[in-house]
C-alpha positions in Angstrom: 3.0 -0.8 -26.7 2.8 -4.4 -27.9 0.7 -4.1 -31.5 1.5 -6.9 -32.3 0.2 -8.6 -29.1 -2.7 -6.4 -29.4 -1.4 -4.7 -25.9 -1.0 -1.4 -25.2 1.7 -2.7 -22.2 3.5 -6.0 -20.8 0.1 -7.2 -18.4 2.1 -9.9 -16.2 4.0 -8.2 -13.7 5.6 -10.0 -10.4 6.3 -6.5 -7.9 4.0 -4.4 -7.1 3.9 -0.6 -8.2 1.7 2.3 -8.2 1.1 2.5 -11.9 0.2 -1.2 -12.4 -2.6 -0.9 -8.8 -4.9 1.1 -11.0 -5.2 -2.1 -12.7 -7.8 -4.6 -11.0 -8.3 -8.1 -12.3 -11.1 -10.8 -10.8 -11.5 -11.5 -7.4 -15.2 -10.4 -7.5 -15.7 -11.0 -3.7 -12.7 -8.6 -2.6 -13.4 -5.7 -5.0 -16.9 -5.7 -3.3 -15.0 -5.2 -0.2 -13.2 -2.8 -0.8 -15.9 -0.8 -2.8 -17.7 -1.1 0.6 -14.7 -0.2 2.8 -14.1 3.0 0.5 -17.6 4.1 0.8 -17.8 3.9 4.6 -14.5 5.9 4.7 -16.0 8.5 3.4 -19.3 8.3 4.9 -18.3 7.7 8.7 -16.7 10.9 10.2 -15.2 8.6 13.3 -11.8 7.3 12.8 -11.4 3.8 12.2 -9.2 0.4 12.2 -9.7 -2.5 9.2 -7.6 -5.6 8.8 -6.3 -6.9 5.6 -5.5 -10.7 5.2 -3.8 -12.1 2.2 -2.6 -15.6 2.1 0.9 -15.8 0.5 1.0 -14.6 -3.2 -2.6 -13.5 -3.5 -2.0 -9.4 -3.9 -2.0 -7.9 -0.7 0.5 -4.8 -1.5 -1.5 -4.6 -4.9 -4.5 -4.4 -3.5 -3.1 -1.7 -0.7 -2.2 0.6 -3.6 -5.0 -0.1 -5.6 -7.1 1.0 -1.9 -4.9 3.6 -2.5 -5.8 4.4 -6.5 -9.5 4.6 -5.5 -8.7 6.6 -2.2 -7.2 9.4 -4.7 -10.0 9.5 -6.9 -12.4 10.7 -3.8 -11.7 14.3 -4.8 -10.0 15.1 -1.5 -12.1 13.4 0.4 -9.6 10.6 1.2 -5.6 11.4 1.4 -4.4 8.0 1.5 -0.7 7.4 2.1 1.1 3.8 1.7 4.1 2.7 4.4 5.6 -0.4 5.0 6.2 -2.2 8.7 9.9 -1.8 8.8 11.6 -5.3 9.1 13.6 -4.4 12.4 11.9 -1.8 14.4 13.0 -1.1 17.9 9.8 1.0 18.8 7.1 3.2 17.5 9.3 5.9 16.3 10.3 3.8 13.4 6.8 2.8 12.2 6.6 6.7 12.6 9.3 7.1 10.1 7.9 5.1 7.6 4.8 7.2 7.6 6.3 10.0 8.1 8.1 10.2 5.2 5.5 9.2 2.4 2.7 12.2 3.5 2.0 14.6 0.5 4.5 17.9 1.7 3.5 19.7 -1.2 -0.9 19.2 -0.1 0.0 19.6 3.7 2.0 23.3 3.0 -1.0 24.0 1.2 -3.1 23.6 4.3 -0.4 25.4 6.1 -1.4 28.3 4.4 -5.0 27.4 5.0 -4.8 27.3 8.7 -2.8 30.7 8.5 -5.1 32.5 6.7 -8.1 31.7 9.3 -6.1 31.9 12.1 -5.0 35.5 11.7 -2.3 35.4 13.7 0.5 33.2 14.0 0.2 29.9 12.7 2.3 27.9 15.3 -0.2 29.4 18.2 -3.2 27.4 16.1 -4.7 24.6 18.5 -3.2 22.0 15.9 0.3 22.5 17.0 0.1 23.1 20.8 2.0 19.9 21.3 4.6 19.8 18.4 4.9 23.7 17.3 7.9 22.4 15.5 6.3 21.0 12.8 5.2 24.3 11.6 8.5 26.0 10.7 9.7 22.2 9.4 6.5 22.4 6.8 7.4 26.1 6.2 11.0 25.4 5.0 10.3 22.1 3.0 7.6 24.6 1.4 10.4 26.9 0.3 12.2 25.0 -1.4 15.4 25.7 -0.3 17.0 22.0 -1.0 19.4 22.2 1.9 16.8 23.2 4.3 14.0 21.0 2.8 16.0 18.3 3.2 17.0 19.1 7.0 13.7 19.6 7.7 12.4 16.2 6.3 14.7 15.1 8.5 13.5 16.2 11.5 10.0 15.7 10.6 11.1 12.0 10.0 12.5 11.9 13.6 15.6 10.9 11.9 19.0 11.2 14.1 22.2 12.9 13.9 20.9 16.9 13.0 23.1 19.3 14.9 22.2 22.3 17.4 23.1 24.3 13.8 20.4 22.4 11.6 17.6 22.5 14.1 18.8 26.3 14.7 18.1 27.1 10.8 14.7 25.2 10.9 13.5 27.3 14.2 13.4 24.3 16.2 14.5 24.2 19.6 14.0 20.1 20.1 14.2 16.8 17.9 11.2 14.3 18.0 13.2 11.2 19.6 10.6 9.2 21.5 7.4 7.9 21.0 5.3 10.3 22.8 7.1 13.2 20.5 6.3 11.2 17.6 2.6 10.6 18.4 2.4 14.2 19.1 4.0 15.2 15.7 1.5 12.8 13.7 -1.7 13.8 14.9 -0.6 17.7 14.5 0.1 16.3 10.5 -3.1 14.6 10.6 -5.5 17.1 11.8 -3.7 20.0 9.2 -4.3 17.3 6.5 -7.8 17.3 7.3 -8.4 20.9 8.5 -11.1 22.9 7.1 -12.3 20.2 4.3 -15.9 20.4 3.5 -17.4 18.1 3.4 -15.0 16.4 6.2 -12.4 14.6 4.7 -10.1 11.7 5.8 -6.3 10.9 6.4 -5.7 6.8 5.4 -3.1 5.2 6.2 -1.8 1.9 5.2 0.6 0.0 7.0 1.6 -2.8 4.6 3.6 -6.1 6.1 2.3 -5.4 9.5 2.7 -9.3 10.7 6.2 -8.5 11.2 5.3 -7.3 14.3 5.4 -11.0 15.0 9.2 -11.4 15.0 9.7 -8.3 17.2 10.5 -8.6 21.2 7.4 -8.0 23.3 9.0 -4.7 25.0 9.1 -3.9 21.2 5.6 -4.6 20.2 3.9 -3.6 23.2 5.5 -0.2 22.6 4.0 -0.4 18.8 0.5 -1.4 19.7 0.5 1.3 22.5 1.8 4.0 20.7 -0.8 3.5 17.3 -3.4 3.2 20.5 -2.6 6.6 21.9 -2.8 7.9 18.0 -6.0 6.4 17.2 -7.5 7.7 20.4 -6.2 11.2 19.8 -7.5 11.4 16.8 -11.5 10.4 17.4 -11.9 11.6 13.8 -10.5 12.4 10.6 -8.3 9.4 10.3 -9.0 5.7 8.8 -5.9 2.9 9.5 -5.8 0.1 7.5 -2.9 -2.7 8.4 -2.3 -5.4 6.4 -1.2 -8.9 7.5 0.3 -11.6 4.7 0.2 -15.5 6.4 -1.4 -19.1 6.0 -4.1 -18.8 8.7 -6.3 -15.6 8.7 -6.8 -16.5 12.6 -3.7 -15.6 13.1 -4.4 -12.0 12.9 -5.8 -11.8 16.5 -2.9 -13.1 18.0 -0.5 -9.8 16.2 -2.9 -7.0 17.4 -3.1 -6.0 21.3 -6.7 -6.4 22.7 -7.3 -2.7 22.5 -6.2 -2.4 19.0 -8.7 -5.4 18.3 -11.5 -4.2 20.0 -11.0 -1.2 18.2 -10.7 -2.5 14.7 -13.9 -3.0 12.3 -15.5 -6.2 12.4 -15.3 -6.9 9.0 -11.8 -8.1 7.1 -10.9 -7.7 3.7 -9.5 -11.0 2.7 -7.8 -12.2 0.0 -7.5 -15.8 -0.3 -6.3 -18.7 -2.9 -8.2 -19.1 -6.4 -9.7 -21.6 -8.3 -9.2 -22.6 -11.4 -12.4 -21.1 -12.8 -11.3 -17.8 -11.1 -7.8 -18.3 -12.2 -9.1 -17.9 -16.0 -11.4 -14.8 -14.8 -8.6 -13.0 -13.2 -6.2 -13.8 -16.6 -9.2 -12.4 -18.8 -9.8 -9.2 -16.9 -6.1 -8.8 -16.8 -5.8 -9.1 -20.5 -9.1 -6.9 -21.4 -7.7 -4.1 -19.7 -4.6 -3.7 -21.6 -6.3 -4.4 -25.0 -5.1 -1.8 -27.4 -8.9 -2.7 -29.2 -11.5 -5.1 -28.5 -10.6 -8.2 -29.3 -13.1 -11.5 -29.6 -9.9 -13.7 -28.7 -10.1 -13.3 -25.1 -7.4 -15.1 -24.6 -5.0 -13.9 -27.4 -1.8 -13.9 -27.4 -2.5 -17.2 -26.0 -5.4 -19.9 -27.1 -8.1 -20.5 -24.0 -6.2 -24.2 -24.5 -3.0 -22.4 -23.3 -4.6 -20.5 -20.5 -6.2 -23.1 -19.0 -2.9 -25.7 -19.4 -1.1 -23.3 -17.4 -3.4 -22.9 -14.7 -3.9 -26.6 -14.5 -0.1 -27.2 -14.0 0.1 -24.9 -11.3 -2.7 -26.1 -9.9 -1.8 -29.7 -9.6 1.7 -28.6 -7.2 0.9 -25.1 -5.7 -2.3 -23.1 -4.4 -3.0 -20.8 -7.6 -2.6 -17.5 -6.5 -1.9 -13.8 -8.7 1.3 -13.9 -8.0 2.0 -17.3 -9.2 -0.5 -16.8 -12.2 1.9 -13.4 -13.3 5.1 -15.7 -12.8 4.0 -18.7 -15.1 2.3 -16.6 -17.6 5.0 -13.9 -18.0 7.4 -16.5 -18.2 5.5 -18.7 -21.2 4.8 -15.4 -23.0 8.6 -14.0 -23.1 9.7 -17.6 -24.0 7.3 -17.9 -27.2 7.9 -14.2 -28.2 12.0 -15.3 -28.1 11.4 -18.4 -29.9 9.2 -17.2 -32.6 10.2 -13.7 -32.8 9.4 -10.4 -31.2 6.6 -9.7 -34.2 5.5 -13.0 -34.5 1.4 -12.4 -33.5 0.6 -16.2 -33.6 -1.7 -17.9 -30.5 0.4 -19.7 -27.9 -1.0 -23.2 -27.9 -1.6 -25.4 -25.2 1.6 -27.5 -26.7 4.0 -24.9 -26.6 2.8 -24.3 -23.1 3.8 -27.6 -22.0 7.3 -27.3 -23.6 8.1 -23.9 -21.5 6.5 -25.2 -18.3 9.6 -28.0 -18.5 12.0 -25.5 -17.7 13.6 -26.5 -14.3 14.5 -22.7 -13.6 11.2 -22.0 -13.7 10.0 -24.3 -10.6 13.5 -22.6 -8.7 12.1 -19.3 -9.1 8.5 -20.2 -7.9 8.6 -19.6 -3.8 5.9 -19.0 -1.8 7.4 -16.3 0.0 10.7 -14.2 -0.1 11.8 -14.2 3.6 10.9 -11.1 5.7 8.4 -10.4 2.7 5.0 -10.9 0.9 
């Protein structure tokens, strides 16, 4: 904790992570949109597909694993799990991967055991696994615990090359998931166990962050993609929400990454996250500093004056689009800078001069890109 700062922890933060997404600051208009996208999730039984656009900067992956946050705080009702586009796929089997690997083992052996118990019988013989009865003994040994064997069997789960005749011998497996109709196959068996026998029905989402880099991939490549989440979404009717996110200038340009089936199937309505103003600028600096009071404070603005707040999102304003990133950058930045000049105890108000005397620093403009390449 910061006492001294009157925060309980350090509020500007650059990356993303899971801890800092419960954390949701201003942008009135998306939180709406994502209230109502979390609501119909819940209430629509059918599967669905919804866009997300973010211009550069503006939060996308934060607001994913906020999505994400909220999703886990359904009660069940919504099993959310967060991947990321790989940068170089060669087919569907990678985006398969990602996903894959980032589903809740521990929840899904649970259900194993679920499906057994009405079943009566053998659990591989259960509708669910007609088409990938390997999945079964794979759950089963990750369920054991048996590090050797969990990790083989993550492995083949994952799709992942190089297990021998011997490792697929000591999961019970007589075949490795190596093309894109295996893989399909394997992820709607996961899918429907994640979901079976929930009452009410509940949900798989999945979020695909950094899915315009479907852009930079070879058509072979990305007709294979669009195909292969096709055949998924249409084998799984219900039970499953898929929420891919796209990070460019132009929301347009959202049409031209998704196949005409995948954008006739995908909601109508976008959440989109675009540039602020100054006005909301100050709103989303004084929700993000109200949430990590240690106690109420009537100095909105404290550790810095409203003078201060506003000086530094005038400066960026008068170069560069203000967006969250760029607000976490600048104000991070001024923050540790006074705190090393004055002292890490010192509990004074940064003023609007000091700002300006920070803001000089050349390094600071360096480190201030609108986009990492490859990434958002």
């Amino acid at each position: 904790m910061y006492e001294h700062l009157n925060l309980k922890a350090w509020p500007f933060q650059v990356v993303p992570d899971a801890q800092f997404a419960t954390i949701w600051a201003g942008r009135r208009k998306s939180k709406e949109q994502l209230s109502r996208l979390l609501w119909k999730m819940q209430f629509a039984p059918k599967s669905s597909i919804h866009l997300l656009w973010a211009n550069f900067g503006m939060g996308k992956t934060h607001t994913l694993l906020h999505l994400q946050h909220l999703a886990n705080q359904t009660k069940g009702k919504l099993i959310p799990v967060y991947a990321v586009m790989p940068k170089k796929a060669t087919g569907f089997l990678d985006l398969y991967r990602a996903i894959v690997t980032e589903l809740p083992y521990d929840f899904l052996g649970e259900q194993l055991i679920k499906v057994g118990n009405s079943a009566g019988g053998s659990v591989a013989q259960h509708p669910i696994f007609r088409k990938s009865p390997g999945v079964v003994n794979a759950l089963l040994k990750i369920r054991a615990h048996d590090m050797v064997l969990e990790t083989i069997a993550r492995q083949w789960l994952a799709g992942q090359p190089g297990l021998s005749n011997s490792d697929r011998k000591a999961l019970g497996v007589t075949y490795a998931i190596r093309t894109a109709d295996q893989a399909i196959s394997a992820l709607t068996a996961l899918t429907l166990l994640a979901t079976f026998g929930s009452n009410p029905p509940s949900k798989l989402v999945i979020m695909v962050d950094e899915f315009q880099r479907i852009g930079e991939l070879r058509e072979s490549v990305r007709q294979e993609l669009s195909s292969g989440i096709h055949t998924y979404y249409n084998d799984n009717p219900n039970g499953m929400d898929l929420a891919l996110s796209f990070s460019f200038g132009r929301r347009d340009n959202v049409a031209f990454m998704l196949s005409n089936e995948l954008r006739s199937r995908a909601e109508p309505e976008t959440i989109s996250l675009d540039v602020l103003t100054e006005s909301e600028g100050e709103e989303f600096v004084r929700d993000l500093l109200d949430q990590f009071r240690i106690t109420p404070d009537e100095r909105w603005a404290f550790p810095f004056t409203p003078e201060a707040v506003r000086a530094i999102i005038f400066h960026v304003r008068k170069t560069k689009p203000i967006t969250p990133r760029r607000l976490m950058l600048y104000f991070n930045h001024v923050l540790l800078e006074s705190q090393y000049a004055r002292g890490v105890n010192d509990s004074g108000q940064v003023s609007a001069e000091e700002v300006k005397k920070y803001l000089a620093n050349p390094q600071l403009g360096a480190m201030d890109t609108d986009e990492p390449p490859g990434d958002s």
